[in-house]
KOLDRENLO-368228 format. One record per residue (C-alpha): residue number from 1; residue in three letters; x, y, z. Coordinates in steps of 0.02 Angstrom, whole numbers, always signed. Example, Ala and Ser with C-alpha at 12.3 -4.5 7.8 and 13.67 -1.06 7.14 Angstrom:
<atom roba="1" fipa="ala" c1="+615" c2="-225" c3="+390"/>
<atom roba="2" fipa="ser" c1="+684" c2="-53" c3="+357"/>
//
This chain:
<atom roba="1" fipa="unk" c1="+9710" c2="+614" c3="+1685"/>
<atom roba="2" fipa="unk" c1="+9765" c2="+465" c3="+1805"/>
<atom roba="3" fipa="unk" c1="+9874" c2="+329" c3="+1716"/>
<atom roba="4" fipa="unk" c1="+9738" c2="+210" c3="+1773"/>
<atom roba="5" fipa="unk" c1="+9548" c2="+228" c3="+1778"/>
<atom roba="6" fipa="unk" c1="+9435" c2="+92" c3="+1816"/>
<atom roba="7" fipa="unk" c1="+9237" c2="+123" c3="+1800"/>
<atom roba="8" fipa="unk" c1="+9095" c2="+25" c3="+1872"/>
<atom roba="9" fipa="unk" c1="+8949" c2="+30" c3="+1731"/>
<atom roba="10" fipa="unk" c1="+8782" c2="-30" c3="+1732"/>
<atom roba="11" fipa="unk" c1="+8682" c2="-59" c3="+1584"/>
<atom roba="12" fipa="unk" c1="+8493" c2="-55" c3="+1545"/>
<atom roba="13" fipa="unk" c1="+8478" c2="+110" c3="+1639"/>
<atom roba="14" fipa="unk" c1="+8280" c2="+159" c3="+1594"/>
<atom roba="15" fipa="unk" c1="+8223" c2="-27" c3="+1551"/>
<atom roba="16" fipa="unk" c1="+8124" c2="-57" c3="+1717"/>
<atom roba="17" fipa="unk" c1="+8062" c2="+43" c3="+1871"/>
<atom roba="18" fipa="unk" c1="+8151" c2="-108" c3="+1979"/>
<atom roba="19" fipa="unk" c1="+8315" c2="-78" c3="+1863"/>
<atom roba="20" fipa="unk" c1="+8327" c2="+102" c3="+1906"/>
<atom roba="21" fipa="unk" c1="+8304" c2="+105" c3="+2089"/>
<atom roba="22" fipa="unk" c1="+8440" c2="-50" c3="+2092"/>
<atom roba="23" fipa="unk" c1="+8574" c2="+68" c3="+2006"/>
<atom roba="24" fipa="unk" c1="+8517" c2="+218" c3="+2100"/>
<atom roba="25" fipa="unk" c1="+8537" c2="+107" c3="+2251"/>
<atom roba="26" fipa="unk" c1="+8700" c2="+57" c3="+2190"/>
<atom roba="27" fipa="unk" c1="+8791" c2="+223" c3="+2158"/>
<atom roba="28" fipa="unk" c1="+8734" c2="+292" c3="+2307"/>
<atom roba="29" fipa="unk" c1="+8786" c2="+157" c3="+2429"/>
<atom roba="30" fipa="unk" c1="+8914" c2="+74" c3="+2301"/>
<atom roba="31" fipa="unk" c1="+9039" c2="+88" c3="+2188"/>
<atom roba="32" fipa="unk" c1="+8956" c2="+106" c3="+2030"/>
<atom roba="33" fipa="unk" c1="+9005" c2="+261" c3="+1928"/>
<atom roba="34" fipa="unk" c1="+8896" c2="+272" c3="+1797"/>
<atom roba="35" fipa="unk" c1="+8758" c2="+195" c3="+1705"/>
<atom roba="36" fipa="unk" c1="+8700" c2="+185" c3="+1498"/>
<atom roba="37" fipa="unk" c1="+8524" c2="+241" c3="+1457"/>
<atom roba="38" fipa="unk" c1="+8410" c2="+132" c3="+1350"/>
<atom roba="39" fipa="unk" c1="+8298" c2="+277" c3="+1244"/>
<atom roba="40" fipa="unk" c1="+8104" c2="+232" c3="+1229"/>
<atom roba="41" fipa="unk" c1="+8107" c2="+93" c3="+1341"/>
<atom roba="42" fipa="unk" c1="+7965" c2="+84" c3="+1483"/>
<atom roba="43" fipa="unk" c1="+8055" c2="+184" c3="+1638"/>
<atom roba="44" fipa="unk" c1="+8174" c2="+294" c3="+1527"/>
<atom roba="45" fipa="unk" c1="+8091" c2="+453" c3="+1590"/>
<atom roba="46" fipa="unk" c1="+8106" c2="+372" c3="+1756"/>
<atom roba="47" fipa="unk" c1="+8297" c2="+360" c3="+1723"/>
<atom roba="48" fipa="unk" c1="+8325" c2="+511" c3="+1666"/>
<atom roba="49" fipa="unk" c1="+8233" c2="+611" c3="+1804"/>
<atom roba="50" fipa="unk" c1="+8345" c2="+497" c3="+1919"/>
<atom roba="51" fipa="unk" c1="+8490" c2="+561" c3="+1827"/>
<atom roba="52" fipa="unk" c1="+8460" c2="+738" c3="+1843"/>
<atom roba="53" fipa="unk" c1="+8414" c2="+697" c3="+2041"/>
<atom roba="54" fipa="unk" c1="+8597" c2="+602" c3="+2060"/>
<atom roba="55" fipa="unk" c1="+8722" c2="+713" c3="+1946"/>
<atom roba="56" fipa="unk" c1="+8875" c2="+631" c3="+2022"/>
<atom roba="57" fipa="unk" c1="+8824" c2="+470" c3="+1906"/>
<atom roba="58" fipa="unk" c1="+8891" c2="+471" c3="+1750"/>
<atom roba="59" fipa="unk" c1="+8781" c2="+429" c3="+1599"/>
<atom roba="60" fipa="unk" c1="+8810" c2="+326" c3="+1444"/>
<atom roba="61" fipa="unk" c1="+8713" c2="+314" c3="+1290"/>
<atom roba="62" fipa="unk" c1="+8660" c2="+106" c3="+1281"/>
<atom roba="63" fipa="unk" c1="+8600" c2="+84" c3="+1109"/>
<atom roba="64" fipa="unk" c1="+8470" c2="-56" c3="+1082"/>
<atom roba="65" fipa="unk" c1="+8415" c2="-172" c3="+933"/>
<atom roba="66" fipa="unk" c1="+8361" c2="-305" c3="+1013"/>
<atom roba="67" fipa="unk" c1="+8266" c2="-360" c3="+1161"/>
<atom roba="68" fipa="unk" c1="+8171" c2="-216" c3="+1179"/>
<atom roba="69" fipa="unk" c1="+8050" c2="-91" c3="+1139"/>
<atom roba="70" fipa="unk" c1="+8112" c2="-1" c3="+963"/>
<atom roba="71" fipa="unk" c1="+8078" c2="+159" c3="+934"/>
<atom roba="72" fipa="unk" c1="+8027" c2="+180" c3="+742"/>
<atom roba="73" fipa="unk" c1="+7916" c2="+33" c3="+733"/>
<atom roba="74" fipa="unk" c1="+7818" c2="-70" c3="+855"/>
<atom roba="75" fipa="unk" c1="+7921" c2="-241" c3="+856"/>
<atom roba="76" fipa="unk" c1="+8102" c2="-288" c3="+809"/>
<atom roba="77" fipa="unk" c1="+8097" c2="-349" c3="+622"/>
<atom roba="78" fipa="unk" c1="+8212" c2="-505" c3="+672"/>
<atom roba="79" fipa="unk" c1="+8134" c2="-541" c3="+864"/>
<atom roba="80" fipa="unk" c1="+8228" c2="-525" c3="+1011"/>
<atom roba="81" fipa="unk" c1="+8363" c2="-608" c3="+997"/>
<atom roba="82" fipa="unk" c1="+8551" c2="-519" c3="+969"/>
<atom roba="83" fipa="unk" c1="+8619" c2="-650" c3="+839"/>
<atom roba="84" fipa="unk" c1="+8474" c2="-639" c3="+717"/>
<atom roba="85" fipa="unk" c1="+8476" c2="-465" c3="+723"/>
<atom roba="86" fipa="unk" c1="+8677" c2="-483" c3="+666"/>
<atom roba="87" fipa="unk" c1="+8633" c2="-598" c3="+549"/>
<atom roba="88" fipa="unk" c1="+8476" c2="-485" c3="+489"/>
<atom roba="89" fipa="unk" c1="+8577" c2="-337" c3="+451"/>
<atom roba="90" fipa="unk" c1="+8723" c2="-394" c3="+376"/>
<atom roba="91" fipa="unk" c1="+8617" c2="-489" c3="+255"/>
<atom roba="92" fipa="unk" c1="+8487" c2="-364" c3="+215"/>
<atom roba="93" fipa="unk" c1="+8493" c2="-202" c3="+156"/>
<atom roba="94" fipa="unk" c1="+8321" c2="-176" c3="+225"/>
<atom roba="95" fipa="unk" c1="+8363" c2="-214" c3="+391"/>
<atom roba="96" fipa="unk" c1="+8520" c2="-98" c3="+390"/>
<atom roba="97" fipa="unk" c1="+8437" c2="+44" c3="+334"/>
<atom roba="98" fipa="unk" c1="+8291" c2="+7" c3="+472"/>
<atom roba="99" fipa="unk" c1="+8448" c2="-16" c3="+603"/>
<atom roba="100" fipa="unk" c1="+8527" c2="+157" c3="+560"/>
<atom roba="101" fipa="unk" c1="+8343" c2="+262" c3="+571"/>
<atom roba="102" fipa="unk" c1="+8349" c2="+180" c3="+759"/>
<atom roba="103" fipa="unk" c1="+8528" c2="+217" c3="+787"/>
<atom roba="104" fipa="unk" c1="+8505" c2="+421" c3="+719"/>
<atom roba="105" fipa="unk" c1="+8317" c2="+411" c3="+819"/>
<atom roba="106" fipa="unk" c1="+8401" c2="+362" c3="+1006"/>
<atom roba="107" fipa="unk" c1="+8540" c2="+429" c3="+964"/>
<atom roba="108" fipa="unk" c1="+8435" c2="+615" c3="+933"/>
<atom roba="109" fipa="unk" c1="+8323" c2="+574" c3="+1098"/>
<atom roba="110" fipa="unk" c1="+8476" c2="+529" c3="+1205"/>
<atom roba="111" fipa="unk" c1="+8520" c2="+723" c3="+1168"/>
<atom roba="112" fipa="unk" c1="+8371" c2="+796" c3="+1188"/>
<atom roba="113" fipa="unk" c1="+8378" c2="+749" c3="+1391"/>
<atom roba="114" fipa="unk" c1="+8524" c2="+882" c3="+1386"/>
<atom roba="115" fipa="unk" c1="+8618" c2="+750" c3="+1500"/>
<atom roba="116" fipa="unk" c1="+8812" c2="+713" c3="+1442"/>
<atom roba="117" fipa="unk" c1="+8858" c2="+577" c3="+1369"/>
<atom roba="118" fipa="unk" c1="+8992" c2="+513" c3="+1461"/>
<atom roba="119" fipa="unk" c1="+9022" c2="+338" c3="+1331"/>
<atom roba="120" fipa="unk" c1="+8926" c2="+220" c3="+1195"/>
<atom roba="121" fipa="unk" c1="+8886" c2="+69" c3="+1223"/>
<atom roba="122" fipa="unk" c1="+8742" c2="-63" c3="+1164"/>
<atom roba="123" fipa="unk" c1="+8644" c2="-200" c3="+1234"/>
<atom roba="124" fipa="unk" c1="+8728" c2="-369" c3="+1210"/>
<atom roba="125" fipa="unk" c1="+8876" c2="-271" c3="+1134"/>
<atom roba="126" fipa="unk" c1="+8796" c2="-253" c3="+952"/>
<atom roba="127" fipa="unk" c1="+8890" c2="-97" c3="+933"/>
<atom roba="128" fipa="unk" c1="+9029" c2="-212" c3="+880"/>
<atom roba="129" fipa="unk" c1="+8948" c2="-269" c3="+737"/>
<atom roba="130" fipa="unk" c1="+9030" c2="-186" c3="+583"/>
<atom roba="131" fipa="unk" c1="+8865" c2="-114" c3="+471"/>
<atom roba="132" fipa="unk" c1="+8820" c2="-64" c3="+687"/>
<atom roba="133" fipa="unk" c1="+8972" c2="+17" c3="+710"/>
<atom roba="134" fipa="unk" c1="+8996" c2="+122" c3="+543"/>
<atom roba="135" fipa="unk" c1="+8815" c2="+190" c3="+597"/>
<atom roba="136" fipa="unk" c1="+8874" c2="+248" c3="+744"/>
<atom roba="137" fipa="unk" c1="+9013" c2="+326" c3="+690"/>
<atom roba="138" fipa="unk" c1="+8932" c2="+421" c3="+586"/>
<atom roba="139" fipa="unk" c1="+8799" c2="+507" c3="+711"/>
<atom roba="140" fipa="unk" c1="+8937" c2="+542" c3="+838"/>
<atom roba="141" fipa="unk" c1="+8997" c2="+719" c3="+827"/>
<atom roba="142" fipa="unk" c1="+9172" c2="+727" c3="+785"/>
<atom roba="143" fipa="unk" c1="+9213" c2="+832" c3="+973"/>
<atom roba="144" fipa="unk" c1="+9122" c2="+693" c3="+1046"/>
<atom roba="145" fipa="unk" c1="+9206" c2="+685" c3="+1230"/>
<atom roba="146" fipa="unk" c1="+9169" c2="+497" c3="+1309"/>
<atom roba="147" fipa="unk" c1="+9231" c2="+366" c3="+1272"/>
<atom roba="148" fipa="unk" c1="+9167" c2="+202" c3="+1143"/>
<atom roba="149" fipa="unk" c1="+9154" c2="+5" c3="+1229"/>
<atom roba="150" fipa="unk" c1="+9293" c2="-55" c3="+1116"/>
<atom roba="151" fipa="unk" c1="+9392" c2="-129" c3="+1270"/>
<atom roba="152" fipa="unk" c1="+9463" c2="-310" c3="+1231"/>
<atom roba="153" fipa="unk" c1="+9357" c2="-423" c3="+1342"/>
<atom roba="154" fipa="unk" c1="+9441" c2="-495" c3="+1497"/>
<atom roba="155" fipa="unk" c1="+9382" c2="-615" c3="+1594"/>
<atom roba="156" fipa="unk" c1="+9378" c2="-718" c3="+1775"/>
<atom roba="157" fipa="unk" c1="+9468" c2="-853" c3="+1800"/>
<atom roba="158" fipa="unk" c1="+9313" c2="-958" c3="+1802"/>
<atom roba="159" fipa="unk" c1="+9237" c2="-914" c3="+1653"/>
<atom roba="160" fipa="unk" c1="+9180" c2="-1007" c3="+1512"/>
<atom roba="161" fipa="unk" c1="+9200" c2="-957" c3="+1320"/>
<atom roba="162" fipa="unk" c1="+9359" c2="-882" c3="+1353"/>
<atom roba="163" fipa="unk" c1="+9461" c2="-940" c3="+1173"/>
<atom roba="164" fipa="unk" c1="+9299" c2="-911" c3="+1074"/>
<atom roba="165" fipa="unk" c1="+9280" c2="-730" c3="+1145"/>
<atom roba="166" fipa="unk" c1="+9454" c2="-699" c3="+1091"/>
<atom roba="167" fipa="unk" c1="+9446" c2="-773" c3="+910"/>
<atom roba="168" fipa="unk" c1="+9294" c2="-664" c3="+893"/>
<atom roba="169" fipa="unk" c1="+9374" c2="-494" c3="+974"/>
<atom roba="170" fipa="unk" c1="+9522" c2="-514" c3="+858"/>
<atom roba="171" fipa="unk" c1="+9400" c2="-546" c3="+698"/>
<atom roba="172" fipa="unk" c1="+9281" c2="-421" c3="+718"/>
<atom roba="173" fipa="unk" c1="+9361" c2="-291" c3="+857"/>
<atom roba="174" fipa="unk" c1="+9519" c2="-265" c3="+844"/>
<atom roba="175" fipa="unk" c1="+9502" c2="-174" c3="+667"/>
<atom roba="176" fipa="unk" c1="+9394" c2="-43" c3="+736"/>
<atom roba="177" fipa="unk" c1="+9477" c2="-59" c3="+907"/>
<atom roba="178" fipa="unk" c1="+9625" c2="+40" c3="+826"/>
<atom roba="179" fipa="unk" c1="+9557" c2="+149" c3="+709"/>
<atom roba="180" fipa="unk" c1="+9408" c2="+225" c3="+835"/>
<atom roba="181" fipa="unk" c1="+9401" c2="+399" c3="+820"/>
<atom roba="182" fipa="unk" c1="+9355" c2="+402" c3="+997"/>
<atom roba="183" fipa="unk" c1="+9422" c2="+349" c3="+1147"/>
<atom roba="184" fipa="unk" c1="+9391" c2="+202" c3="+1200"/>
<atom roba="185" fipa="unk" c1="+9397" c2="+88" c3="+1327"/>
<atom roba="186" fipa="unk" c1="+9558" c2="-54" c3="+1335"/>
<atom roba="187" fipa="unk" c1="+9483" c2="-178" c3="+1429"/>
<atom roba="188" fipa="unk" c1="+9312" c2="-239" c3="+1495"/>
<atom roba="189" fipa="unk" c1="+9250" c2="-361" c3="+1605"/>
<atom roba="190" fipa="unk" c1="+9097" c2="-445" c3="+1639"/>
<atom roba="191" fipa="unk" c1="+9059" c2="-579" c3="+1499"/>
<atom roba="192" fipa="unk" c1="+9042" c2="-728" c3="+1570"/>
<atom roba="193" fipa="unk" c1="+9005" c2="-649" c3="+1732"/>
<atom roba="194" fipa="unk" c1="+8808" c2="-586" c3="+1673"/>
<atom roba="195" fipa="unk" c1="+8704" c2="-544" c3="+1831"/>
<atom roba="196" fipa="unk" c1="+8850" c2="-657" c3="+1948"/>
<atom roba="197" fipa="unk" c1="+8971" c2="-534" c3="+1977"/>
<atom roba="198" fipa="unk" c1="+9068" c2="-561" c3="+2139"/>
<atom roba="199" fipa="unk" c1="+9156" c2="-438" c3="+2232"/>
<atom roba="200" fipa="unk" c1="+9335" c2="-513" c3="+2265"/>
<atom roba="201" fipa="unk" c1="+9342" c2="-568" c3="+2069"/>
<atom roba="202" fipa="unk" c1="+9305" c2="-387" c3="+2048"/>
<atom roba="203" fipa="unk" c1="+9436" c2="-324" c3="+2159"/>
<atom roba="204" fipa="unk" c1="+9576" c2="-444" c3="+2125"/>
<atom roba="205" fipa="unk" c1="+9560" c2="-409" c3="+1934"/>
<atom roba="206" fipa="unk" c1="+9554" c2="-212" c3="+1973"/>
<atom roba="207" fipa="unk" c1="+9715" c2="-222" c3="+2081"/>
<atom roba="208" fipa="unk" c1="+9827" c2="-300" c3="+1945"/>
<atom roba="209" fipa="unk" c1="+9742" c2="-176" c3="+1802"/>
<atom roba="210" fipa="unk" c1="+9888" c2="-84" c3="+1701"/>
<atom roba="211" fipa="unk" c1="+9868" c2="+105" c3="+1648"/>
<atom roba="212" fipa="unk" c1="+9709" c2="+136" c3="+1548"/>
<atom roba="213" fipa="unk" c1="+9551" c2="+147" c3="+1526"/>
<atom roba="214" fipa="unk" c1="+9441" c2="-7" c3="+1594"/>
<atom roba="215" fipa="unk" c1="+9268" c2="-47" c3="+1616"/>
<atom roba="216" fipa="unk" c1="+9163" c2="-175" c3="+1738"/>
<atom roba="217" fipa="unk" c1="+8989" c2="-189" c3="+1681"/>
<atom roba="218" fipa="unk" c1="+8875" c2="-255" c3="+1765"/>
<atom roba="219" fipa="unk" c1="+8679" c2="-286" c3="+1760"/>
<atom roba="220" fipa="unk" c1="+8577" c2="-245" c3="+1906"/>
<atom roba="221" fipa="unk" c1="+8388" c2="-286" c3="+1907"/>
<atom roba="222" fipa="unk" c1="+8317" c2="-253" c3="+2097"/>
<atom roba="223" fipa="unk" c1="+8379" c2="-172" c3="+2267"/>
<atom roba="224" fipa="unk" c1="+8354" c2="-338" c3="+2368"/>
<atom roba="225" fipa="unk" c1="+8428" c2="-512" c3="+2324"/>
<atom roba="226" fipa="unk" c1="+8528" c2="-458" c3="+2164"/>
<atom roba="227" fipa="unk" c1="+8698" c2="-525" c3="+2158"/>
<atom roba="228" fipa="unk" c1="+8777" c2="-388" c3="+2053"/>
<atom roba="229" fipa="unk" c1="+8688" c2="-240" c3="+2171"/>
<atom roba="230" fipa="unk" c1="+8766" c2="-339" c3="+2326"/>
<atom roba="231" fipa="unk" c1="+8949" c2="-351" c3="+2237"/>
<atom roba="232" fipa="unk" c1="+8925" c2="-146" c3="+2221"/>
<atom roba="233" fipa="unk" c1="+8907" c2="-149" c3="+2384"/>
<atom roba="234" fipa="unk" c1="+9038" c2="-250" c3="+2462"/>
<atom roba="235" fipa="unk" c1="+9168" c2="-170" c3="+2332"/>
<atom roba="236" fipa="unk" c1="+9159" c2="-23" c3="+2452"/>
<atom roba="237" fipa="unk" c1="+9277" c2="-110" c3="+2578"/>
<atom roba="238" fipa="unk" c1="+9372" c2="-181" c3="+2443"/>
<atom roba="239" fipa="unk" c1="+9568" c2="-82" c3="+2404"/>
<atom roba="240" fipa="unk" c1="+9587" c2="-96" c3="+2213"/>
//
């Protein structure tokens, strides 16, 4: 294992047709390692076929529970938005035992595709959230072999939120941060950066990155005109 490994992820892998062929677009002419897999969504089968055609990508499993399609029902109990569904299941004990049926449902369909599961993530990070989190933990096979986004979020130097982010990462991360069973990642980057990510931000962070585990996420949506497709791109010329 090298003292330092930096990976380019994309998330929503399987959400659109457009998505797909933007991160397909992007490994092959880019940077971009790997990329998590929404389960149920309207072009997972897409993604997954697209997986099998590119095996040098590396696939994650990106949990949903908001803004989406769920699996078990036909709409999202609390909407789409991430911070009522936070709210919802930390409040209810209908709505948590609704969340973990999703989490053991993807969680069961992201296996049957037979691809490996390279790391865990979720859309807008609700994997963090504690009730989330313990439901994770306990569909994850004890031998599983990728890694959990735990990383403390780091961000560019012109990014906004930056004390907030860190109040919440010590209240509600760090905890879990150091007793994962799993690996996990130690840092990640791209909050504050959603759909804008720029190549020589990417690079200059990359360069001064200690040994570890790190992650880049990033959020393409189409093959032409996307900003974080084109920073993919560029970072090919980049040294990091």
């Amino acid at each position: 294992m090298n003292d330092r490994e930096v990976f380019f992820i994309a998330d929503d892998f399987g959400m659109s047709p457009e998505v797909n062929r933007a991160i397909i677009h992007a490994h092959r002419h880019g940077v971009l390692h790997g990329a998590s897999l929404m389960m149920g969504q309207p072009a997972t089968e897409d993604a997954v076929r697209l997986a099998r055609d590119n095996p040098s990508l590396q696939v994650g499993w990106h949990l949903h529970l908001c803004d989406s399609q769920p699996i078990t029902r036909s709409i999202w109990p609390w909407g789409k938005s991430h911070s009522r569904a936070g709210w919802a299941i930390g409040l209810s004990s209908n709505a948590r035992w609704f969340m973990r049926d999703e989490v053991k449902v993807q969680w069961e369909l992201f296996r049957a595709t037979g691809l490996p599961c390279a790391f865990v993530n979720s859309h807008h990070h609700l994997h963090a959230h504690p009730f989330v989190y313990r439901a994770l933990l306990d569909i994850l096979p004890p031998q599983f072999g990728g890694w959990v986004r735990l990383g403390k979020p780091r961000f560019f130097p012109a990014s906004r939120g930056v004390i907030l982010a860190g109040i919440a990462d010590r209240v509600f991360l760090e905890l879990r941060r150091q007793r994962c069973p799993h690996r996990r990642s130690d840092t990640m980057w791209g909050l504050g950066r959603t759909f804008h990510m720029q190549a020589r931000e990417v690079a200059d962070a990359a360069r001064q990155l200690r040994p570890g585990l790190h992650e880049f996420f990033f959020h393409p949506r189409n093959v032409d005109n996307d900003a974080d497709v084109r920073c993919l791109l560029e970072l090919k010329t980049c040294e990091f």
